[in-house]
N, C-alpha and C positions, 0 to 999 in steps of 0.2 A: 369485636371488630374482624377475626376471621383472617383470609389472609391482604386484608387491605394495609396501604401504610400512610394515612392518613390523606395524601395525596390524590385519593379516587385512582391509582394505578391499581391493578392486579400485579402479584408477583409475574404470573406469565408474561405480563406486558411490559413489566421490568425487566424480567431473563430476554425479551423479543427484542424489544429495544435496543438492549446492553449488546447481543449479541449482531444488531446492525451497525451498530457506531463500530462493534471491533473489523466487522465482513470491512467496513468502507475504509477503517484505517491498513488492514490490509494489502485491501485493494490498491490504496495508492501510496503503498510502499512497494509493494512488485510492480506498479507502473517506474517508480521513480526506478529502483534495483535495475528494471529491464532498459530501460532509458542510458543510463550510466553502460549498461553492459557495451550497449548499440558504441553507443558514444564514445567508448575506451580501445573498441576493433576497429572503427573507422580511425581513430587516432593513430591508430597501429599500421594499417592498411597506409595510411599515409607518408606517412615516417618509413613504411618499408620502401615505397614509390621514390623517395624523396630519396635516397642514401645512394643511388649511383651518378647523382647530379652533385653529389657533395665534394 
């Protein structure tokens, strides 16, 4: 059988694969990360604005 695994994949096409699904979980965990970050300075930014009206 070589390196098949029964599935007609190639190991290559397993490591290529595996290693797209990790690029795209990545991916949108530093979207999400960068998001949050946006979203925590502008909270900030606001809350500074906001404190001589208090």
């Amino acid at each position: 059988m070589g390196p098949r695994n029964g599935r007609g994949k190639s190991k290559g096409q397993i490591v290529f694969a595996v290693a797209h699904a990790l690029g795209i979980v990545g991916l949108a965990y530093f979207i999400v990360r960068l998001n949050r970050d946006r979203e925590r300075a502008v909270r900030q930014q606001v809350s500074s604005l906001a404190i001589p009206f208090a």
